[in-house]
N, CA, C and O atoms as a printed pandas DataFrame, in Angstrom:
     atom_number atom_name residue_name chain_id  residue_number  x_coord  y_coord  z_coord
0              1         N          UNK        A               1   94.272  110.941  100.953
1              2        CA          UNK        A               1   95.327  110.017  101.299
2              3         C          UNK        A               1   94.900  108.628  100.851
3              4         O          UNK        A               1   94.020  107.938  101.365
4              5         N          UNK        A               2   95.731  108.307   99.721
5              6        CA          UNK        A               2   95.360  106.822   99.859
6              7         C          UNK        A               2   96.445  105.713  100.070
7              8         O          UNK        A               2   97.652  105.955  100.077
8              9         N          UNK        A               3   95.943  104.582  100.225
9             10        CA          UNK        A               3   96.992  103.438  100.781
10            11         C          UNK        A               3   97.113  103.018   99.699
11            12         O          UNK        A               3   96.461  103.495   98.770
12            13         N          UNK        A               4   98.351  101.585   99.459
13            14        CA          UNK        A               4   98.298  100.725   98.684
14            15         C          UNK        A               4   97.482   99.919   99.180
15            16         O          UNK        A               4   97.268   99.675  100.368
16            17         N          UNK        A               5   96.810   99.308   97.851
17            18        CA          UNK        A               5   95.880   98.415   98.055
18            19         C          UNK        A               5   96.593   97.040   98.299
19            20         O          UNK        A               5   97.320   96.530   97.446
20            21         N          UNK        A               6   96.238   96.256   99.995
21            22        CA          UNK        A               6   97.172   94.979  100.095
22            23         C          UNK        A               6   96.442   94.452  101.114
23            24         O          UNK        A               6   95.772   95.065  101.945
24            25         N          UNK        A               7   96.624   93.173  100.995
25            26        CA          UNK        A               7   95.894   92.081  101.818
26            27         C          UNK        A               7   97.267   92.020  103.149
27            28         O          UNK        A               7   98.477   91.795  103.125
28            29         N          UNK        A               8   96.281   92.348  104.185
29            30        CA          UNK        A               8   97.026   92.274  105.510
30            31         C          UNK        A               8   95.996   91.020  106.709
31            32         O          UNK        A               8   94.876   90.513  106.662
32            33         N          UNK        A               9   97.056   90.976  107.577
33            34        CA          UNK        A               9   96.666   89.828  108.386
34            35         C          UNK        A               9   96.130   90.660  109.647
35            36         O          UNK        A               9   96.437   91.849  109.726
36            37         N          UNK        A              10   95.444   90.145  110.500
37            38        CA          UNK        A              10   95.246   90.474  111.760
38            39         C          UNK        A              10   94.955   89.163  113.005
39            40         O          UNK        A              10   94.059   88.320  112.971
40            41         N          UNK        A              11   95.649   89.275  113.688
41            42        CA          UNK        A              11   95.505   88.180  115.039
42            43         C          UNK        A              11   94.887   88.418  116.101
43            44         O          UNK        A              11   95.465   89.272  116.773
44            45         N          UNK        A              12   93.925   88.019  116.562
45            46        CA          UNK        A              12   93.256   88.669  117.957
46            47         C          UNK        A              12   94.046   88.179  118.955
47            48         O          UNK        A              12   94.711   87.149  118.839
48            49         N          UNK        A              13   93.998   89.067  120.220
49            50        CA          UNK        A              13   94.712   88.890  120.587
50            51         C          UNK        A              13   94.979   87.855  121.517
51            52         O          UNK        A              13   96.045   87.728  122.121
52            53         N          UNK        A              14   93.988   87.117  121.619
53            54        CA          UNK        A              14   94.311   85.912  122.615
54            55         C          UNK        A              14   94.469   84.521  121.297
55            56         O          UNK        A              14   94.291   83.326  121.528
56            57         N          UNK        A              15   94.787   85.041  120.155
57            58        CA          UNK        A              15   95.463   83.861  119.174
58            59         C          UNK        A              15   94.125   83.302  118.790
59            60         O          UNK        A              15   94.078   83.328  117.560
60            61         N          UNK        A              16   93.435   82.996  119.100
61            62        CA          UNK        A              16   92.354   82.262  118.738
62            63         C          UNK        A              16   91.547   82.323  116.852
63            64         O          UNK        A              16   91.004   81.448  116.177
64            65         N          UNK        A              17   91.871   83.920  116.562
65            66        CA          UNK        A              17   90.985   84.067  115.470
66            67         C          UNK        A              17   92.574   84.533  114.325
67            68         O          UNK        A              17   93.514   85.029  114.947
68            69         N          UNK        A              18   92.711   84.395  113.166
69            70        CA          UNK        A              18   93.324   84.984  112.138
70            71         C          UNK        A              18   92.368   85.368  111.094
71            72         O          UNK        A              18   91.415   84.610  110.913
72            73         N          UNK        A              19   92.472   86.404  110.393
73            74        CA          UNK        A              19   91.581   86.744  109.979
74            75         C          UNK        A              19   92.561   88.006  109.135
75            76         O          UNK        A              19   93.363   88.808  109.614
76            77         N          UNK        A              20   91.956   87.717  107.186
77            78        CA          UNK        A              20   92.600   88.702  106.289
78            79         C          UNK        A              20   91.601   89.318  104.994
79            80         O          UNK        A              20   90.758   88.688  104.357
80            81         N          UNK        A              21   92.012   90.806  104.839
81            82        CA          UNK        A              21   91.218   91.153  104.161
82            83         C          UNK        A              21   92.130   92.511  103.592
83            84         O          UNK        A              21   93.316   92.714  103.849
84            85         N          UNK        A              22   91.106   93.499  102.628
85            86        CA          UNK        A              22   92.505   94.483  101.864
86            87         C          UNK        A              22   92.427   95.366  102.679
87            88         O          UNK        A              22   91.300   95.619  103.105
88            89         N          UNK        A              23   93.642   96.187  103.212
89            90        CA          UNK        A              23   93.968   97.311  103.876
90            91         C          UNK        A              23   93.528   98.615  103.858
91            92         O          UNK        A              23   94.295   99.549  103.622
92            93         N          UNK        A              24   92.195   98.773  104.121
93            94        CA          UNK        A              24   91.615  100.254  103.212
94            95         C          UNK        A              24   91.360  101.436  104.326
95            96         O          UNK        A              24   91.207  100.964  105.453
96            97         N          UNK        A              25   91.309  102.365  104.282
97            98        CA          UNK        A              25   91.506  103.679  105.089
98            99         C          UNK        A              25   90.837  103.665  106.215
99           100         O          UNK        A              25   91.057  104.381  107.193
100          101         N          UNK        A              26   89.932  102.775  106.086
101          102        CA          UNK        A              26   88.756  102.665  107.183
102          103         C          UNK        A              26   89.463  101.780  108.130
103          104         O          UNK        A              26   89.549  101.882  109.354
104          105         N          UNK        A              27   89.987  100.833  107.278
105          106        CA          UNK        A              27   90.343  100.123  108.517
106          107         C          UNK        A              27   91.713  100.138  108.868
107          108         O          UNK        A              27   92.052   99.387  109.782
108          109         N          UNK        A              28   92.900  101.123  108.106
109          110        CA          UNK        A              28   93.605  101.424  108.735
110          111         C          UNK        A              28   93.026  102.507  109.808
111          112         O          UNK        A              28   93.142  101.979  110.914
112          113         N          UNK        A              29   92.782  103.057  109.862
113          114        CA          UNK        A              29   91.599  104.320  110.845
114          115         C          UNK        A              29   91.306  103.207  112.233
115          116         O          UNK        A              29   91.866  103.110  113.325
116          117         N          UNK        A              30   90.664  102.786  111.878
117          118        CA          UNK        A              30   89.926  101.987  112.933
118          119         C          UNK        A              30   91.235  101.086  113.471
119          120         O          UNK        A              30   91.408  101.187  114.685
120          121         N          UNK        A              31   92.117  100.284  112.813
121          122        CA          UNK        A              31   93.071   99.731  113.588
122          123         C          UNK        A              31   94.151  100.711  114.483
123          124         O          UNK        A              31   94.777  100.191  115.407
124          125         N          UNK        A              32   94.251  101.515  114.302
125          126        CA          UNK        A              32   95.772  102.391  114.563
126          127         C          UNK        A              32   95.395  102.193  115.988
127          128         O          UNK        A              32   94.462  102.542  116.711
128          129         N          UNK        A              33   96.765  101.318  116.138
129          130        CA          UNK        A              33   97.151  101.836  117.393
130          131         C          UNK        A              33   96.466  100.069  118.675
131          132         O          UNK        A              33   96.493   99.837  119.884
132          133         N          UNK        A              34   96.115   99.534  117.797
133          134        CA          UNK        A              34   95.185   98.807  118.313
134          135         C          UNK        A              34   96.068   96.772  117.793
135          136         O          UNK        A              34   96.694   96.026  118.547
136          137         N          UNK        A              35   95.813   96.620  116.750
137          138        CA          UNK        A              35   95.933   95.316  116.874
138          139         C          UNK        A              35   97.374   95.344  115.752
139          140         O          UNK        A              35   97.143   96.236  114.935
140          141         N          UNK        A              36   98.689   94.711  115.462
141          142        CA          UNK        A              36   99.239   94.085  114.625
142          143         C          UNK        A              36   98.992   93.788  113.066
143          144         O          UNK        A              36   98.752   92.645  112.676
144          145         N          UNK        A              37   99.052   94.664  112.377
145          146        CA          UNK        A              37   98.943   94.233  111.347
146          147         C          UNK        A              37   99.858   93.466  110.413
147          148         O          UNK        A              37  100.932   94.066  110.391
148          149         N          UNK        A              38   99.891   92.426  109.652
149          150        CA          UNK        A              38  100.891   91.757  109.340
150          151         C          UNK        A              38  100.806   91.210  107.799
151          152         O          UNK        A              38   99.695   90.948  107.338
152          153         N          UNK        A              39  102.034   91.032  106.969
153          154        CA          UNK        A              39  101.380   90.722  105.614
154          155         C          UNK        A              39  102.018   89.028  105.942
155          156         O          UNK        A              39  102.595   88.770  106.998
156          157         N          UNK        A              40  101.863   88.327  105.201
157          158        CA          UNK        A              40  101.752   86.930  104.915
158          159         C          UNK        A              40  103.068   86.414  105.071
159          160         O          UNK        A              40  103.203   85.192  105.137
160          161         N          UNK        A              41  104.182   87.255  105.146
161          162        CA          UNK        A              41  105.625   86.439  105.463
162          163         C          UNK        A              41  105.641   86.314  107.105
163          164         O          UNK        A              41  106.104   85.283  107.594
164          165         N          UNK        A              42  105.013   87.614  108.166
165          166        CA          UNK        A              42  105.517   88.160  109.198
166          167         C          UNK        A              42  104.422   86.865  109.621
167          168         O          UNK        A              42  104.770   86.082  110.505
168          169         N          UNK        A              43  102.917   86.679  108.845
169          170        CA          UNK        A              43  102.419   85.621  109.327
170          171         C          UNK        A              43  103.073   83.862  109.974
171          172         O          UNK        A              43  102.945   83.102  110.933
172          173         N          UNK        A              44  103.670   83.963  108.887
173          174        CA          UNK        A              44  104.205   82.285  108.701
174          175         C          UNK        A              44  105.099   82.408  109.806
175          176         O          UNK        A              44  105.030   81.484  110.617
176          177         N          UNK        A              45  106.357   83.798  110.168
177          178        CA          UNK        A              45  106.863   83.848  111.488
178          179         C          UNK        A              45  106.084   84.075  112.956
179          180         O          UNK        A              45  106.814   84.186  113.941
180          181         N          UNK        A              46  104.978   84.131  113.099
181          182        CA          UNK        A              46  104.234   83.989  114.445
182          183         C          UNK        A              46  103.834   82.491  114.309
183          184         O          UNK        A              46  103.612   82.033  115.429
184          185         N          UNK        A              47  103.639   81.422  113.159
185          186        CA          UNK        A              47  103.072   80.229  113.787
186          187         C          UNK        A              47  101.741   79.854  112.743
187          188         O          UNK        A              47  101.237   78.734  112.654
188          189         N          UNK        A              48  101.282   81.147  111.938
189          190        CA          UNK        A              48  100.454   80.832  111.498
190          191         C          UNK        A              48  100.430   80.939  110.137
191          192         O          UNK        A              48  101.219   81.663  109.530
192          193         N          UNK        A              49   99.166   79.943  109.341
193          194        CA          UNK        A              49   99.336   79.897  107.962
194          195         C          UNK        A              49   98.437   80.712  107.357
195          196         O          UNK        A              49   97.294   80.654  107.811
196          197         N          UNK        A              50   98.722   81.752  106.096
197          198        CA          UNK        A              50   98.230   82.941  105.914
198          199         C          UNK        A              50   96.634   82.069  105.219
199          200         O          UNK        A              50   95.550   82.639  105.347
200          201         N          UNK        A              51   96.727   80.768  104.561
201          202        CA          UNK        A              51   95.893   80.177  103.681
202          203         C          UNK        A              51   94.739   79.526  104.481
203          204         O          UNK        A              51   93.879   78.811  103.966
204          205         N          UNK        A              52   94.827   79.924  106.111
205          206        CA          UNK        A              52   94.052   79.618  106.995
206          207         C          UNK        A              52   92.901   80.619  106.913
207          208         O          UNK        A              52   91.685   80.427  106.895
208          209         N          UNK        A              53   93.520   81.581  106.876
209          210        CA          UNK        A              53   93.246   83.033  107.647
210          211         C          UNK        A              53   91.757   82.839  107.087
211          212         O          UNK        A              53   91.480   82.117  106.129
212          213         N          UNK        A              54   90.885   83.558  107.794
213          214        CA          UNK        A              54   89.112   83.802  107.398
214          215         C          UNK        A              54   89.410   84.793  106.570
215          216         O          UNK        A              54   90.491   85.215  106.982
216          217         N          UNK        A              55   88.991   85.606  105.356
217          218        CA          UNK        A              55   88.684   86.563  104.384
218          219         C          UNK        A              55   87.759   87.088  105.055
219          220         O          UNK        A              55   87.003   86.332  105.663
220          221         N          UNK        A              56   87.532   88.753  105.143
221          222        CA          UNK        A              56   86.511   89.483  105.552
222          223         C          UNK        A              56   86.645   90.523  104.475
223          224         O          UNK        A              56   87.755   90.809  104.025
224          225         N          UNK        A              57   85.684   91.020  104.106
225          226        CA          UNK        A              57   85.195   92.369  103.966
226          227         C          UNK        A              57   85.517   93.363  104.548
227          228         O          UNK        A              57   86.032   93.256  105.661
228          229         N          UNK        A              58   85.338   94.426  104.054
229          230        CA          UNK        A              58   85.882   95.844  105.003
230          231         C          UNK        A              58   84.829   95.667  106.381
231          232         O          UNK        A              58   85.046   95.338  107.547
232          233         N          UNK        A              59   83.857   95.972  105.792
233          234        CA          UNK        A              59   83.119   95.949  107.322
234          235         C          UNK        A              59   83.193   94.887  108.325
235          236         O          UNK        A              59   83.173   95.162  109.525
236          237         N          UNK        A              60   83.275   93.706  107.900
237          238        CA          UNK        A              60   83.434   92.603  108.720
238          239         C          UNK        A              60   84.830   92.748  109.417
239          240         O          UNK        A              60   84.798   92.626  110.642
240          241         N          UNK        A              61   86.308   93.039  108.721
241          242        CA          UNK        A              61   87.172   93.679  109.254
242          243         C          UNK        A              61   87.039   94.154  110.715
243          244         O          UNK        A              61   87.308   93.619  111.791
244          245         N          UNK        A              62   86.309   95.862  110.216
245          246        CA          UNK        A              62   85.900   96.867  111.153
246          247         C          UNK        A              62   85.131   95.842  112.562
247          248         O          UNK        A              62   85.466   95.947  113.742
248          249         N          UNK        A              63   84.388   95.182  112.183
249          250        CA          UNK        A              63   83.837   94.617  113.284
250          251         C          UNK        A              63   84.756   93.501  113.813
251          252         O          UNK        A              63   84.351   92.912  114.815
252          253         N          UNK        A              64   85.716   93.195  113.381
253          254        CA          UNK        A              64   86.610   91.966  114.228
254          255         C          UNK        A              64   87.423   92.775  114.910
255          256         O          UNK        A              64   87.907   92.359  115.962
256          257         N          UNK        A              65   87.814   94.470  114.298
257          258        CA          UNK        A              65   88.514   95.078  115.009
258          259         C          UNK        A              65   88.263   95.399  116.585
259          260         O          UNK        A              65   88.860   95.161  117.635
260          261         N          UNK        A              66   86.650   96.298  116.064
261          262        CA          UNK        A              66   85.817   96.389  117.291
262          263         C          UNK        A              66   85.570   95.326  118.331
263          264         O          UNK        A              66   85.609   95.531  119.544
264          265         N          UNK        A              67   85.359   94.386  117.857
265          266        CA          UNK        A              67   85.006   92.724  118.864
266          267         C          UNK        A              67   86.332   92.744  120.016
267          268         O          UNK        A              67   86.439   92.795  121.242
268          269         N          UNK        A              68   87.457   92.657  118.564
269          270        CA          UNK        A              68   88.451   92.113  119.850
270          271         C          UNK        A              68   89.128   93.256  120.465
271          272         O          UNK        A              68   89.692   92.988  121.527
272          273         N          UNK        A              69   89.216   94.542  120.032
273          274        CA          UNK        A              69   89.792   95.400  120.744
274          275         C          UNK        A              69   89.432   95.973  122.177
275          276         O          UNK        A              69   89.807   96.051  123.346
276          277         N          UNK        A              70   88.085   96.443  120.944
277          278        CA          UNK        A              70   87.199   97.583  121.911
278          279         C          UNK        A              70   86.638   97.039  122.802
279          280         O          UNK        A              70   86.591   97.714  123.831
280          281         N          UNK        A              71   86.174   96.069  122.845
281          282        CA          UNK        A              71   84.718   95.727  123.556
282          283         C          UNK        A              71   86.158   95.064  125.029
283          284         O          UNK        A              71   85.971   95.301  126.223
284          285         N          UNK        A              72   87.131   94.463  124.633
285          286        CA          UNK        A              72   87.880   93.645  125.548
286          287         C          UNK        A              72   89.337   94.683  126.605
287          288         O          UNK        A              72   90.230   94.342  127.380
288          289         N          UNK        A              73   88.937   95.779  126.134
289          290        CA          UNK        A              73   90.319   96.511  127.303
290          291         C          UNK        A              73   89.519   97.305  128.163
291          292         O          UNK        A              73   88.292   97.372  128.085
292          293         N          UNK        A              74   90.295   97.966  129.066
293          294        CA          UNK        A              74   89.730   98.768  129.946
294          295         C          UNK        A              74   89.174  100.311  129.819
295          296         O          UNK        A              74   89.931  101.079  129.226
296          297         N          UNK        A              75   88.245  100.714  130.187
297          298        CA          UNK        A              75   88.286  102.085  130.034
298          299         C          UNK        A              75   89.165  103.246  129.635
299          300         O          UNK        A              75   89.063  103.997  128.665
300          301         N          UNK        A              76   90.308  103.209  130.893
301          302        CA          UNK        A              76   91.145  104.335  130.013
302          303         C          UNK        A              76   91.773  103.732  128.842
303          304         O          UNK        A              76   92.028  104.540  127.949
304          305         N          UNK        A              77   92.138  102.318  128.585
305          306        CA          UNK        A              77   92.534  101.819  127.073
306          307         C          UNK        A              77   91.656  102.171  126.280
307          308         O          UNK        A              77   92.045  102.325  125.122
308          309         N          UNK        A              78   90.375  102.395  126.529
309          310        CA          UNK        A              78   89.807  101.932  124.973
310          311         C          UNK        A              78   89.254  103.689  125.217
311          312         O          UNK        A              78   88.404  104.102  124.429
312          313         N          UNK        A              79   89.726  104.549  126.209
313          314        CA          UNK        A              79   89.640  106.285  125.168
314          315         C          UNK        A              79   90.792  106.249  124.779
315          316         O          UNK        A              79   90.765  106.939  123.759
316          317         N          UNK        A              80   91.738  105.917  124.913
317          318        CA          UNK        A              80   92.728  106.132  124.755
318          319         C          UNK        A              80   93.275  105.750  123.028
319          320         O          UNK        A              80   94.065  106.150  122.174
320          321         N          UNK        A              81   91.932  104.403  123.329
321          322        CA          UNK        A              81   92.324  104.161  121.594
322          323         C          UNK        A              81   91.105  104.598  120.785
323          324         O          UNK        A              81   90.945  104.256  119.614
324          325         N          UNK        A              82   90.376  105.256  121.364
325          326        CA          UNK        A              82   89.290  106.334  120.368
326          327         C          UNK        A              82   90.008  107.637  120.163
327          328         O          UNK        A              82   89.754  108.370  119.207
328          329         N          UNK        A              83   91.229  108.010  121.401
329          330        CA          UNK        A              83   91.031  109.107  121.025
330          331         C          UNK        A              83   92.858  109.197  119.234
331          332         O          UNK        A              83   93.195  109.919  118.295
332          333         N          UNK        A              84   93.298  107.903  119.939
333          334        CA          UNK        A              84   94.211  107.880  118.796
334          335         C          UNK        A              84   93.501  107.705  117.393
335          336         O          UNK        A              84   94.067  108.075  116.365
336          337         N          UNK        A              85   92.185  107.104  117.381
337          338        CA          UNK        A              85   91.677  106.768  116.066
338          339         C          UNK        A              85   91.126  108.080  115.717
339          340         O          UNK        A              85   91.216  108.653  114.632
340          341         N          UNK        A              86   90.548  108.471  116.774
341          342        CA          UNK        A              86   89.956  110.027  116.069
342          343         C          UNK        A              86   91.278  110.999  115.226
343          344         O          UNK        A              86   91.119  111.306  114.044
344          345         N          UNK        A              87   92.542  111.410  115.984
345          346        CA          UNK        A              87   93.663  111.653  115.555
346          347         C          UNK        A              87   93.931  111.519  114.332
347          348         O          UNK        A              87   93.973  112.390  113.463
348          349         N          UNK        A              88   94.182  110.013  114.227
349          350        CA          UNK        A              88   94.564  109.207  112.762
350          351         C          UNK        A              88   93.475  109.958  111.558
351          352         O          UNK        A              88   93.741  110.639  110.568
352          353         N          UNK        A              89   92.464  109.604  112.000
353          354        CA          UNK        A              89   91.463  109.774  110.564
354          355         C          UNK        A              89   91.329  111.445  110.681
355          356         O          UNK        A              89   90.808  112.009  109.719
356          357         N          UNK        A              90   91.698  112.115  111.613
357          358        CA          UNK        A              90   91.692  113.601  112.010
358          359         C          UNK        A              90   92.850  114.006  110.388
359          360         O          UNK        A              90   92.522  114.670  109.405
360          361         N          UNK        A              91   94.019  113.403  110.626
361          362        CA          UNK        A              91   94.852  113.164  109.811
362          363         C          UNK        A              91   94.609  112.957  108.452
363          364         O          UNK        A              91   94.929  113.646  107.483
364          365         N          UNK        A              92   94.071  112.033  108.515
365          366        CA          UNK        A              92   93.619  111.369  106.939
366          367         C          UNK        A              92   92.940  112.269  106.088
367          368         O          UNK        A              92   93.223  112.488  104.910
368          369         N          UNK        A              93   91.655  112.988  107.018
369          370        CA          UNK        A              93   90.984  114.034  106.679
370          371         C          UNK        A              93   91.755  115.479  105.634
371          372         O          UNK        A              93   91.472  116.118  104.621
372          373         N          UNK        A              94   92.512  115.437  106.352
373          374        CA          UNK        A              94   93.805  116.808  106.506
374          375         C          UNK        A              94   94.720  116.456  104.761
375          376         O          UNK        A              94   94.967  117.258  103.860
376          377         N          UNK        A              95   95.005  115.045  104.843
377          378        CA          UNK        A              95   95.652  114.832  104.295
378          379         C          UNK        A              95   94.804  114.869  102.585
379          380         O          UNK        A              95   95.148  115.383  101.521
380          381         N          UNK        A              96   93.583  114.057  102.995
381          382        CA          UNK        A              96   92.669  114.381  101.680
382          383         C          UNK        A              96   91.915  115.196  100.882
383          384         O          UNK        A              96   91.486  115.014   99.742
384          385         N          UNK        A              97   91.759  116.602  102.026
385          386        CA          UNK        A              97   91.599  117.805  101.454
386          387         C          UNK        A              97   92.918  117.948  100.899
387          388         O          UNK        A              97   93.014  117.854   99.676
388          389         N          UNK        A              98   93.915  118.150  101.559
389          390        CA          UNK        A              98   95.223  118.733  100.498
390          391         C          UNK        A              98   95.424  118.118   99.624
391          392         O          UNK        A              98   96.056  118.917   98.932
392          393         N          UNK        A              99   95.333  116.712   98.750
393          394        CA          UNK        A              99   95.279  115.725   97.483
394          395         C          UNK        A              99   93.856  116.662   96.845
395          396         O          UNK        A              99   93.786  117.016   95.668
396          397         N          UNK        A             100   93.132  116.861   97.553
397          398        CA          UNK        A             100   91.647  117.653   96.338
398          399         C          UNK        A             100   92.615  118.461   96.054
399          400         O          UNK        A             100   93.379  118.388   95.092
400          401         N          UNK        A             101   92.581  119.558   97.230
401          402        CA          UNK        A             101   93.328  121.189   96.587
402          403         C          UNK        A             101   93.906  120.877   95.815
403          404         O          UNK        A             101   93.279  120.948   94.759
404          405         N          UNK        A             102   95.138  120.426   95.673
405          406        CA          UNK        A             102   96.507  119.975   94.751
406          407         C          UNK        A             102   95.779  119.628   93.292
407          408         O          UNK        A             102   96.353  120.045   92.286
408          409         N          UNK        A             103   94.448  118.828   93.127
409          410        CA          UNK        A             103   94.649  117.855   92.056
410          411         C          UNK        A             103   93.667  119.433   91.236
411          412         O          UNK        A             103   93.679  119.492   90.007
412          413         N          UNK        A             104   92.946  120.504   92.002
413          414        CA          UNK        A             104   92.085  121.528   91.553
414          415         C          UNK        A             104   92.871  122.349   90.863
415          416         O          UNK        A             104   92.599  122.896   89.795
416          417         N          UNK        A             105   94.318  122.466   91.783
417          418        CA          UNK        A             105   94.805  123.648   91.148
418          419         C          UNK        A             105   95.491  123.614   90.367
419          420         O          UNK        A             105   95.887  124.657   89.846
């Protein structure tokens, strides 16, 4: 399964941080279900300017995800959003063996 490759926004959720980087499987995986993702028009309609935003890396991403999600809800929230992320990439998995098979046969 792959995505289009696109620069998306993310807002933590107490507003404080904006923060953009490219949309890649990992971190759609790791976001689902969890924070707003937004491209640069939906930005300018919450208040904020996309030319602000911090640039991250995938991993740095992954870890702003983790910071502000995980570490900040409650217990049953945050199985609740492991067990949707497990799901998602459960998915992804599913979806990328069948793109091998397909491209073998």
């Amino acid at each position: 399964m792959s995505l289009k490759t696109a620069t998306i926004y993310l807002v933590s959720p107490d507003r404080s941080h904006v923060v953009s980087g490219l949309k890649t499987e990992a971190v759609d995986v790791a976001n689902y279900g969890k924070l707003m993702l937004l491209n640069a028009s939906a930005l300018r309609i919450f208040g904020f300017d996309p030319a602000q935003a911090e640039q991250l890396s995938e991993a740095d991403l992954l870890d702003f995800i983790a910071f502000h999600v995980i570490d900040r809800v409650g217990v049953s929230t945050r199985h609740r959003y492991e067990a949707g992320a497990a799901r998602w990439a459960a998915r992804a998995a599913v979806a990328n063996d069948n793109a091998l098979t397909n491209e073998a046969a």
